[in-house]
ROVO-993207 format. One record per residue: residue number from 1; residue in three letters; x, y, z of N, C-alpha, C in turn. Coordinates in steps of 0.2 Angstrom, whole numbers, plus 5000, padded with zeros to 4 digits. Example, Ala and Ser with C-alpha at 12.3 -4.5 7.8 and 13.67 -1.06 7.14 Angstrom:
<recs>
+-----+------+------+------+------+------+------+------+------+------+------+
! pos ! code !  n_x !  n_y !  n_z ! ca_x ! ca_y ! ca_z !  c_x !  c_y !  c_z !
+-----+------+------+------+------+------+------+------+------+------+------+
!   1 !  ALA ! 5066 ! 4972 ! 5039 ! 5062 ! 4978 ! 5039 ! 5066 ! 4984 ! 5039 !
!   2 !  SER ! 5064 ! 4989 ! 5035 ! 5068 ! 4995 ! 5036 ! 5064 ! 5000 ! 5039 !
+-----+------+------+------+------+------+------+------+------+------+------+
</recs>
This chain:
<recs>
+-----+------+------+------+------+------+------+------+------+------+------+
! pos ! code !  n_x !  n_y !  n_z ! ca_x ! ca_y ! ca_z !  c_x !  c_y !  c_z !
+-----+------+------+------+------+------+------+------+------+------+------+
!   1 !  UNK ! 4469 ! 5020 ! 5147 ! 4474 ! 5024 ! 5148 ! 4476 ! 5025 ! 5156 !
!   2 !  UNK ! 4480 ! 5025 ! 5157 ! 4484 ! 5025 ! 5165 ! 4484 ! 5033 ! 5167 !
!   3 !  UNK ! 4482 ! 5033 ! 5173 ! 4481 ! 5039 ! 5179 ! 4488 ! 5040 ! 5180 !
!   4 !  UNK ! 4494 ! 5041 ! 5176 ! 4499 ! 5044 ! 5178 ! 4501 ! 5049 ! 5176 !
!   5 !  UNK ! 4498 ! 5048 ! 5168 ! 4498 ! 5055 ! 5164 ! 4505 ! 5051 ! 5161 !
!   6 !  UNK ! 4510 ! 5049 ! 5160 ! 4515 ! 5046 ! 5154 ! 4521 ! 5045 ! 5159 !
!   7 !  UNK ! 4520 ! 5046 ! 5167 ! 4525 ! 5047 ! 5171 ! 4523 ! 5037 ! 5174 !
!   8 !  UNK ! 4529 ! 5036 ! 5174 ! 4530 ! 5029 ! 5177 ! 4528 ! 5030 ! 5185 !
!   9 !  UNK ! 4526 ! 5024 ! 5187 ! 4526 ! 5026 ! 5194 ! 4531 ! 5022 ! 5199 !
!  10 !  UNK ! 4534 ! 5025 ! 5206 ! 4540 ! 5022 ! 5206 ! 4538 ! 5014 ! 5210 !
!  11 !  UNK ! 4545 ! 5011 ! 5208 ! 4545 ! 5003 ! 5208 ! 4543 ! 5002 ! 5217 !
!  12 !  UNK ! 4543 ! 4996 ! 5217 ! 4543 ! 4994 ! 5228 ! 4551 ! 4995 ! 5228 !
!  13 !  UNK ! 4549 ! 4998 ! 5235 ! 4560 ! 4997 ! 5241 ! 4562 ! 4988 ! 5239 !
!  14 !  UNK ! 4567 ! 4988 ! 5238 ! 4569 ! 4984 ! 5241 ! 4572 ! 4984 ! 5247 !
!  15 !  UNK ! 4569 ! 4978 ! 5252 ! 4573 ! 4978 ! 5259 ! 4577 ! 4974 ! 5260 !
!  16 !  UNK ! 4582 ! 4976 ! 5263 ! 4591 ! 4975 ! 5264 ! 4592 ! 4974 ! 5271 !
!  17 !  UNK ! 4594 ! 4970 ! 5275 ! 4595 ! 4970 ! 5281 ! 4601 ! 4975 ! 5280 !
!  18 !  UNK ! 4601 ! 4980 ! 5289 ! 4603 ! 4985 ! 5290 ! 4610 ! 4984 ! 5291 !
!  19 !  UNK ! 4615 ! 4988 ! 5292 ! 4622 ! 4987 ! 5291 ! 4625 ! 4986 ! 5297 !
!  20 !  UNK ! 4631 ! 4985 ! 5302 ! 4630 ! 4984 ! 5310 ! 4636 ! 4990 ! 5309 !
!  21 !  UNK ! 4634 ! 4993 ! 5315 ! 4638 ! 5000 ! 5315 ! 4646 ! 4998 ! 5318 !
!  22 !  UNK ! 4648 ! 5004 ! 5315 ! 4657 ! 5003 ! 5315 ! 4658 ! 5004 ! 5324 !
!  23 !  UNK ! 4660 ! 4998 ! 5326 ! 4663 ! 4999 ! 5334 ! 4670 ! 5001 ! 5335 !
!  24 !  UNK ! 4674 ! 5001 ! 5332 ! 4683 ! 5001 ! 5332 ! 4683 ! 5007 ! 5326 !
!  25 !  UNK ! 4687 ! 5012 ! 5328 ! 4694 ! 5013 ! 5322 ! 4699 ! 5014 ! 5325 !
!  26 !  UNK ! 4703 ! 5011 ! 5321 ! 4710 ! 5009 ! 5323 ! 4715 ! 5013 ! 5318 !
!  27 !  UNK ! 4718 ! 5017 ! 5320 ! 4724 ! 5023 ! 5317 ! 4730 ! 5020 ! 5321 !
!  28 !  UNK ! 4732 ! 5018 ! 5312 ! 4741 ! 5012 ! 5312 ! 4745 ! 5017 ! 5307 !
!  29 !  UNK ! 4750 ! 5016 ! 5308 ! 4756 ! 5015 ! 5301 ! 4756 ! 5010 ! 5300 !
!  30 !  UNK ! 4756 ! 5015 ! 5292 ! 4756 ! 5010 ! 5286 ! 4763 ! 5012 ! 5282 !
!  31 !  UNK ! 4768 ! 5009 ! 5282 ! 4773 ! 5014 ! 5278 ! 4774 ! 5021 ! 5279 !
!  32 !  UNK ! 4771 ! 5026 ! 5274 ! 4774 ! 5033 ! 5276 ! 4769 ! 5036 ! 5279 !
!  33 !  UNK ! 4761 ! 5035 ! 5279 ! 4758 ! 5039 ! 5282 ! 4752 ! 5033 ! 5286 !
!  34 !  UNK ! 4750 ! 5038 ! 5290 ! 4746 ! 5032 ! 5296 ! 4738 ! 5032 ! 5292 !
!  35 !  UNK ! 4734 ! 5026 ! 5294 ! 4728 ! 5025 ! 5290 ! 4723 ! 5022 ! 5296 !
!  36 !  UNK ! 4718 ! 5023 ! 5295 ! 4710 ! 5023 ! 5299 ! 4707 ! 5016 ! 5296 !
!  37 !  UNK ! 4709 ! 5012 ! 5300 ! 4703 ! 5005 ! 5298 ! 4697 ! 5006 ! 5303 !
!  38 !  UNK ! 4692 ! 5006 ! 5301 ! 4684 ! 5004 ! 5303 ! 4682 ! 4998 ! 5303 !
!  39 !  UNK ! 4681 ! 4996 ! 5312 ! 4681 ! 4989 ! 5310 ! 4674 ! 4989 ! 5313 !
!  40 !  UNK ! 4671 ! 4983 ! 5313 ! 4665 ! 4983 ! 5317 ! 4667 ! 4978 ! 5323 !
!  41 !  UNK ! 4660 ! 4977 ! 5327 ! 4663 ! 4973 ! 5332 ! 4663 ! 4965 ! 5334 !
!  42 !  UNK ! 4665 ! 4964 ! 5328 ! 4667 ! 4957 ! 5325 ! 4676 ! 4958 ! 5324 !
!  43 !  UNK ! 4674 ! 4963 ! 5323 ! 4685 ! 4963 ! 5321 ! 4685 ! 4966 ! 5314 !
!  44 !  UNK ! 4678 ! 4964 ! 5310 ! 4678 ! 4965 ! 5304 ! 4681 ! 4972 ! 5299 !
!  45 !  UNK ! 4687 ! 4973 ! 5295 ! 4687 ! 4978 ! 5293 ! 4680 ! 4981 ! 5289 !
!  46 !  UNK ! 4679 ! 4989 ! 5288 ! 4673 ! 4989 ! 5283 ! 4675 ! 4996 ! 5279 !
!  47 !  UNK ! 4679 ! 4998 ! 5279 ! 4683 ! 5002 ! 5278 ! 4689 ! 5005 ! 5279 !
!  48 !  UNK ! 4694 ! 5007 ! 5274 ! 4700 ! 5011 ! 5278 ! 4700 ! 5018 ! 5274 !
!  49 !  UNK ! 4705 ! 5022 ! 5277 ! 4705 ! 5030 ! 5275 ! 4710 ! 5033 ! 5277 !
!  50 !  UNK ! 4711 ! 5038 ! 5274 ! 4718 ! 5043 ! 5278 ! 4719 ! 5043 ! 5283 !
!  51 !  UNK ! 4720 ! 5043 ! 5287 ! 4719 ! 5046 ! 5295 ! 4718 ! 5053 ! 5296 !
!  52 !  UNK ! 4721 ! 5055 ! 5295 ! 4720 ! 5062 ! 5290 ! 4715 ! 5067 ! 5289 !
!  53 !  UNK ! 4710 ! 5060 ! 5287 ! 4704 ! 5066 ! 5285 ! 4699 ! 5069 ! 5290 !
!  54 !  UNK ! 4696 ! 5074 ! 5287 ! 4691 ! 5077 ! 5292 ! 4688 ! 5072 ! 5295 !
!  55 !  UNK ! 4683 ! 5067 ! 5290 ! 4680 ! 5063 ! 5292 ! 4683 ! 5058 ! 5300 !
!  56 !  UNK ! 4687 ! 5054 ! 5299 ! 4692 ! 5053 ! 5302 ! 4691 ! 5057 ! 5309 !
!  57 !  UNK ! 4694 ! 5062 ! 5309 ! 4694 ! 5067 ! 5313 ! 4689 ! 5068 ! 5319 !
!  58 !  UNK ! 4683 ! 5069 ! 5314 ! 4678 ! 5071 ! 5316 ! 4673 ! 5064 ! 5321 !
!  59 !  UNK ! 4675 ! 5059 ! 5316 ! 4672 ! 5051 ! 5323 ! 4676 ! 5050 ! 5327 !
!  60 !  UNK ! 4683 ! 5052 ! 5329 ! 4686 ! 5051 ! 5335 ! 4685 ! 5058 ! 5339 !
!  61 !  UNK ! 4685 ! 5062 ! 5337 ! 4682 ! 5066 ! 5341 ! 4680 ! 5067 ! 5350 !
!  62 !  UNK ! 4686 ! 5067 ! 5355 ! 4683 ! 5067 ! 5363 ! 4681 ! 5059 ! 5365 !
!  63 !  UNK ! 4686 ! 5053 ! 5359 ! 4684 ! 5048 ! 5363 ! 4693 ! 5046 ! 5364 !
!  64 !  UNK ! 4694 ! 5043 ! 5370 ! 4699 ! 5042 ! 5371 ! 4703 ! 5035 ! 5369 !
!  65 !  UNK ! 4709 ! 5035 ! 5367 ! 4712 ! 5029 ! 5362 ! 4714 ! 5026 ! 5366 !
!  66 !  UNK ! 4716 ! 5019 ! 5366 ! 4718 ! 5014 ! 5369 ! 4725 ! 5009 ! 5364 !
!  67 !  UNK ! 4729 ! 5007 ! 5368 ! 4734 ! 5005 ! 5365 ! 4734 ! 4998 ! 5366 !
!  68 !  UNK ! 4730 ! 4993 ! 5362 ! 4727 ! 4987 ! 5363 ! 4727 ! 4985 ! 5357 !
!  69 !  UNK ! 4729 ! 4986 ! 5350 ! 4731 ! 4983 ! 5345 ! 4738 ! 4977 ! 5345 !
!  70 !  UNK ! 4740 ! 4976 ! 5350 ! 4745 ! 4971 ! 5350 ! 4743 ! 4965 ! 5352 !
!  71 !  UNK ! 4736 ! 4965 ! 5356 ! 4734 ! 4961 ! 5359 ! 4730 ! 4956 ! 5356 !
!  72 !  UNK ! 4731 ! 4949 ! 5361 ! 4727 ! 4943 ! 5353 ! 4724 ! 4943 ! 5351 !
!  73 !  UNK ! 4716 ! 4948 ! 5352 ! 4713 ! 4947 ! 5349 ! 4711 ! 4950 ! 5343 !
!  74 !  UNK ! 4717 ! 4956 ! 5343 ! 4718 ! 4960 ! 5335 ! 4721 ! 4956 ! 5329 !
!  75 !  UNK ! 4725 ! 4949 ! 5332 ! 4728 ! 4946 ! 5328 ! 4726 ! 4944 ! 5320 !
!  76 !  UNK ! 4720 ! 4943 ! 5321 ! 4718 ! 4942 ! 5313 ! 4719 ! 4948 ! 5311 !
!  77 !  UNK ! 4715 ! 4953 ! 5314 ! 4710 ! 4957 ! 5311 ! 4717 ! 4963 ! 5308 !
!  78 !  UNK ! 4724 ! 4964 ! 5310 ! 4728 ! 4968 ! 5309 ! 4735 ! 4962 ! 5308 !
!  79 !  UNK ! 4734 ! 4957 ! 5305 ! 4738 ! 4952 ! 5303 ! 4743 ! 4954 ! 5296 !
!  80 !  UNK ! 4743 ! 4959 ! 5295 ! 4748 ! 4960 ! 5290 ! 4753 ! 4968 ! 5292 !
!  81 !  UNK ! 4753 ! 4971 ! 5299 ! 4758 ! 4975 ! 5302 ! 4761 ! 4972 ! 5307 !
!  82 !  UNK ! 4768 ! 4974 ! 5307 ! 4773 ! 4972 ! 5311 ! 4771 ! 4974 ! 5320 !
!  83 !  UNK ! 4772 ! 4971 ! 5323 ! 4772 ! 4969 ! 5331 ! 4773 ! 4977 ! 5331 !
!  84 !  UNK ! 4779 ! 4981 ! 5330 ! 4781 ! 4988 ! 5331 ! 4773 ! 4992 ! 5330 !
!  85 !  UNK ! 4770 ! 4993 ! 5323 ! 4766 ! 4996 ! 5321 ! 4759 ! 4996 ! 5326 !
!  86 !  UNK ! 4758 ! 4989 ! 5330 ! 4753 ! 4986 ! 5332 ! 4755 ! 4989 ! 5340 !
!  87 !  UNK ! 4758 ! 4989 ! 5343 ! 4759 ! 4993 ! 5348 ! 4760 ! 5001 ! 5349 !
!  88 !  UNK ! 4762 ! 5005 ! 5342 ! 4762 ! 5011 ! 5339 ! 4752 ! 5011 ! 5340 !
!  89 !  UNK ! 4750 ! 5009 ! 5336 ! 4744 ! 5009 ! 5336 ! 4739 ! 5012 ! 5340 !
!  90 !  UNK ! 4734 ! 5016 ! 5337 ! 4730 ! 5019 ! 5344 ! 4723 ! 5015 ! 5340 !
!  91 !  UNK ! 4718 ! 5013 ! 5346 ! 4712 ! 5009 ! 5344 ! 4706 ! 5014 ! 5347 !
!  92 !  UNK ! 4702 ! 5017 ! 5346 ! 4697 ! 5021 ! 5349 ! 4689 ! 5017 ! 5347 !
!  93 !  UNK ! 4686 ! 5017 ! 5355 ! 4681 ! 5013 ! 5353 ! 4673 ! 5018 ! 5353 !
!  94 !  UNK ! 4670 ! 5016 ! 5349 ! 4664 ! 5023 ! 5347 ! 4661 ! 5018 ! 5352 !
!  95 !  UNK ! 4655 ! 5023 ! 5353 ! 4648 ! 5023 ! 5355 ! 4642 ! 5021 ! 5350 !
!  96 !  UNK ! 4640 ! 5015 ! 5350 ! 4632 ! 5013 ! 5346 ! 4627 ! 5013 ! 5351 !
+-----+------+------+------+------+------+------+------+------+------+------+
</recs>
């Protein structure tokens, strides 16, 4: 009989290489309301959101925005809004 008394014991972790932190959110019009891409510091999107939301909110928070979305090397990475929206565009870059 097994020292656990009927209770399983828990499995091993699995180890997952760590995830790279969000460098960029980018707050664009989209149509009717504006939206938060998280990008990493590849360009990579890894999220979008209201712009709106607290969360949102709360990571741009006392950082200051930069209007650099029109520049080439946004090009991929916001390759589906118009020239207009990409100058509209405010890009704020976090701290890792």
């Amino acid at each position: 009989m097994s020292q656990t008394f009927g209770m399983e014991s828990p499995g091993g972790h699995v180890s997952r290489p760590e995830r790279a932190p969000v460098r960029f959110v980018v707050v664009i019009d989209s149509g009717d309301t504006p939206i938060a891409r998280l990008m990493l510091a590849t360009r990579e999107q890894v999220a979008e959101f209201d712009a709106g939301a607290p969360e949102v909110v709360q990571m741009i928070a006392g950082v200051r925005a930069a209007k650099v979305a029109a520049t080439a090397e946004w090009d991929v990475a916001l390759k589906g809004h118009s020239v207009q929206e990409r100058h509209a565009a405010d890009v704020y870059t976090l701290d890792v």
